[in-house]
C-alpha positions, 0 to 999 in steps of 0.5 A, spaced: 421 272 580 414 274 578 413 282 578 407 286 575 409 293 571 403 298 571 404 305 569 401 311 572 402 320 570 406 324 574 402 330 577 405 333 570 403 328 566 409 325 565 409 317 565 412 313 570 412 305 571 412 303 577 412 295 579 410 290 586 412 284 586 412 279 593 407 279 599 407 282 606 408 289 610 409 293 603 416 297 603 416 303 597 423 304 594 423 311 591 427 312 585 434 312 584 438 313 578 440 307 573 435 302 574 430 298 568 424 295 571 425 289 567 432 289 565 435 288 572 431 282 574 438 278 571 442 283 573 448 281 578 449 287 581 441 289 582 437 282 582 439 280 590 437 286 592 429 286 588 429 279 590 431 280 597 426 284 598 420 282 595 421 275 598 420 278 605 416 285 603 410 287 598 416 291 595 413 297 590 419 300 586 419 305 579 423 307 574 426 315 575 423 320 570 427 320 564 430 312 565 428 306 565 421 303 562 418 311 565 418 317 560 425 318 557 423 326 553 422 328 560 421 337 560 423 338 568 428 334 573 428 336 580 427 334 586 421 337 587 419 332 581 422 327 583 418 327 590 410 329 586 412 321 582 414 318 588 407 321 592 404 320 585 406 311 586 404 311 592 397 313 591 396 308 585 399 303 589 396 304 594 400 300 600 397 299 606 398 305 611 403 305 614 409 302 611 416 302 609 420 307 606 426 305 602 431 311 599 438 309 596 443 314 594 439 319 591 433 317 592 434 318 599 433 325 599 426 324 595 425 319 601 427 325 606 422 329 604 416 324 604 417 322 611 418 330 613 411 331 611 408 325 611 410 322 617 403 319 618 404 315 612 412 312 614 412 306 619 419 306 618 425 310 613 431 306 611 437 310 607 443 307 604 448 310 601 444 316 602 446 324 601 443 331 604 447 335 600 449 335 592 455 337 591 454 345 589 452 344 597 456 340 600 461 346 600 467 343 597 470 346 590 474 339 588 470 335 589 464 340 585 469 341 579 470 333 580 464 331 579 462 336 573 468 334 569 463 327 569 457 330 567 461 333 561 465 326 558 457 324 560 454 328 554 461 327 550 462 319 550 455 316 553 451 313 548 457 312 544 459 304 543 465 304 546 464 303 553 470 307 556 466 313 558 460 309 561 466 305 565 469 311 567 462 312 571 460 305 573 468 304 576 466 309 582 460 304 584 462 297 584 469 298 584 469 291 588 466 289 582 467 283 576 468 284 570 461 280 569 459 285 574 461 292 571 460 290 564 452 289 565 453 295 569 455 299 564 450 297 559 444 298 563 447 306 562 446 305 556 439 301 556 436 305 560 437 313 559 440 317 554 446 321 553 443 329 554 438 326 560 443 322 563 447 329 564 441 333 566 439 328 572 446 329 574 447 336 573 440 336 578 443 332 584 448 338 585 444 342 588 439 337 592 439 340 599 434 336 604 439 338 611 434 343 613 428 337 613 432 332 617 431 335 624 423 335 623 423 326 620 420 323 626 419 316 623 423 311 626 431 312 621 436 307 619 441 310 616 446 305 613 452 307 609 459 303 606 465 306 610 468 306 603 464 309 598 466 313 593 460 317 590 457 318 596 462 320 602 461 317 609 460 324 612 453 324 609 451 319 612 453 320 619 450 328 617 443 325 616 443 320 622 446 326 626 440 330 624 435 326 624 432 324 632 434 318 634 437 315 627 441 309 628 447 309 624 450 303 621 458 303 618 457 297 613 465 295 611 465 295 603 467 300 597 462 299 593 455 304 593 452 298 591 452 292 596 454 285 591 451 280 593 457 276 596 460 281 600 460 281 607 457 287 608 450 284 603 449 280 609 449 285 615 445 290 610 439 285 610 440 282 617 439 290 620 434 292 615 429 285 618 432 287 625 429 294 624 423 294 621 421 288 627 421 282 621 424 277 622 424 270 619 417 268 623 414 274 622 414 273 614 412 266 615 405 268 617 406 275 613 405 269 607 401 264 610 395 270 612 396 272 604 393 266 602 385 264 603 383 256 607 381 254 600 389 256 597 392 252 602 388 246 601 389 246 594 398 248 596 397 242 600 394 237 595 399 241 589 406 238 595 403 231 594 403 231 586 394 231 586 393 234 578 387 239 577 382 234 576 384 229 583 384 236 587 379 238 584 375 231 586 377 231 592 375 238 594 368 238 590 370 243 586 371 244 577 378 244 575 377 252 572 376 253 580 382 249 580 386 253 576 384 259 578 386 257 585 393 254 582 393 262 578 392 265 585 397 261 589 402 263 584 401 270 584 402 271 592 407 266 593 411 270 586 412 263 583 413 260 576 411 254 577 408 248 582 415 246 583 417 252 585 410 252 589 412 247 594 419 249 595 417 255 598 411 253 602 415 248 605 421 254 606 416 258 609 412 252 613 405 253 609 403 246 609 397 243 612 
C-alpha cells in the first residue's frame, strides 16, 4: 500500500504526522489512540482496516500528539488539543469540502466537536466504538476506580520489557484476538508512546464530555458499536445515536473494540459504512477511473498488454521520461508498487480501455 507521510504544527506548534493514502471521496479519520503511521501498514489488527478504506476513499489519517511518528514531548493533552490538531490535518490536507468524518473510540468525541461546529465542512459523520462521556462523567465510581488502577500499573509496567502490564491493557481490545494479534498489539504500545505520556493520554480521556454538543450534529450520523466491547460500553453508543437527530445506529456482534479482520462483524462494518456514505462498488470504480487523465489510461491500457516504456512510448508519439512520468503517476493514484499490481486492480475496477 502506498501512503505518503507529511508533517504539519498544531496551532501550538506541536508536530503532528498525518498520511493520505488511496483515491476518491476523502474520508478524514481523527486520531485515536495507539496508532503509528508507519508501523501499522503490517499490523493484523489495524492494516485491514487503513486498507479498507484507502482502496475506496482518499483516506487522510494522523498519528495522536504524544504517539506515533507526531511529537511525543508533548506540554498539554486535551480534548480541545485534540480538536486544534484535527482542524489543523484537515487545513494542510485540504480535502475536498465536504467530506467524510471518521472518529473511533476516543477519537469520537474529537470528531463530534468538528461535525457540531463545522457542519458545513461534513458530508457524513461516522462513529465506532465511540463514547461521549469519560468515565470521571459517565457517573459510575467502579468503573472510574477500574480504570484508574490502569492508568497507575501504566506508568509502573509500561515501558518495561516484560510485556504483562501492556497485556493487561491490550486484553480488553482484542479479547477475540490471536496470540500473533496481541503480541503485535502489545508491542505497538510500546512503539508508539511512552509510559508517563501514555498515563496522561489516559487520565485526560476521563474527563471527555461532548453530550451536550450531540443535539446540535445535524450532519448525517452512523453510529456503529460492538454488542460486547469491553472498553467502551454499549450504552455509549445507543447515548450518541439517541442524542444526535436522526443517527442510525447499528449493534455489530463481536467483543473486540477493534474489529478483526476475519469476524463477521468486519464485514457488516464495511458493508454499512459504503451503503451510508451512498459508495457502492460502482461508485469507486468511476471515483478511480475520474482520478486518471486519457493519456494515463492509454498508457494503463498499453502496461495490461505487456507494451515496455519504449513500445508505449512509440506507439503514442511520446519519449520514454514521458512515459515514465505517466507510469510514476498511475502508480500513485492507483496506490501501487508495481505494473502487476497495476493491471490487477484496473481490471478490478474496470479502467481498461
Amino acid at each position: 500500500m502506498r501512503q505518503s507521510i507529511r508533517l504539519t504544527k498544531s496551532f501550538d506548534d506541536t508536530m503532528i504526522a498525518w498520511a493520505a493514502a488511496g483515491q476518491g471521496a476523502p474520508l478524514v479519520k481523527a486520531a485515536n489512540w495507539l496508532t503509528h503511521l508507519q508501523y501499522e501498514l503490517d499490523s493484523p489488527v489495524w492494516h485491514h482496516w487503513i486498507e479498507f478504506f484507502a482502496e475506496h476513499y482518499r483516506f487522510i489519517r494522523y498519528d495522536e500528539r504524544g504517539c506515533g511518528m507526531s511529537q511525543r514531548d508533548v506540554a498539554a493533552i486535551s480534548i480541545d488539543r485534540s480538536t486544534e490538531d484535527l482542524t489543523k490535518v484537515i487545513d494542510v490536507a485540504e480535502p475536498r469540502k465536504p467530506f467524510v468524518l471518521l472518529g473511533i473510540s476516543q477519537g469520537g468525541a474529537t470528531a463530534i466537536r468538528y461535525a457540531a461546529t463545522h457542519p458545513e465542512h461534513v458530508s457524513h459523520l461516522l462513529l465506532y466504538g465511540a463514547y461521549a462521556q469519560g468515565r470521571a462523567v459517565a457517573g459510575d465510581r467502579k468503573v472510574e476506580e477500574g480504570y484508574r488502577a490502569i492508568i497507575a500499573l501504566t506508568r509502573l509496567g509500561w515501558g518495561q520489557n516484560n510485556p504483562i502490564y501492556r497485556q493487561l491493557f491490550t486484553a480488553r481490545f482484542i479479547p477475540g484476538a490471536s496470540d500473533e494479534q496481541l503480541r503485535w498489539f502489545t508491542d505497538l504500545c510500546r512503539r508508539t508512546v511512552a509510559a508517563e505520556t501514555a498515563a496522561r493520554i489516559m487520565e485526560s480521556r476521563l474527563h471527555i464530555d461532548v453530550v451536550e454538543l450531540l443535539p446540535r450534529v445535524t450532519v448525517p450520523t452512523l453510529v456503529l458499536h460492538a454488542r460486547n466491547d469491553e472498553c467502551v460500553a454499549l450504552s455509549q453508543g445507543r447515548l450518541i445515536a439517541s442524542s444526535i437527530p436522526d443517527a442510525k445506529f447499528v449493534e455489530l456482534d463481536s467483543s473486540n473494540h477493534i474489529l478483526l479482520e476475519t469476524e463477521p462483524a468486519w464485514e457488516q462494518f464495511k458493508q454499512e459504512v459504503l451503503a451510508f456514505t451512498g459508495l457502492d462498488s460502482t461508485q469507486a470504480r468511476s471515483d478511480v477511473a475520474a482520478a486518471l487523465s486519457p493519456r494515463e489510461r492509454e498508457v494503463l491500457a498499453r502496461i495490461a498488454a505487456g507494451c515496455t516504456n519504449i513500445e508505449i512510448g512509440r506507439q503514442l508519439f511520446i519519449s520514454e521520461k514521458t512515459v515514465r512520468n505517466h507510469v510514476t503517476r498511475i502508480f500513485e493514484k492507483l496506490g501501487v508498487r508495481s505494473r502487476a499490481q497495476a493491471i490487477v486492480l484496473a481490471k478490478d475496477k474496470g479502467l481498461l480501455l
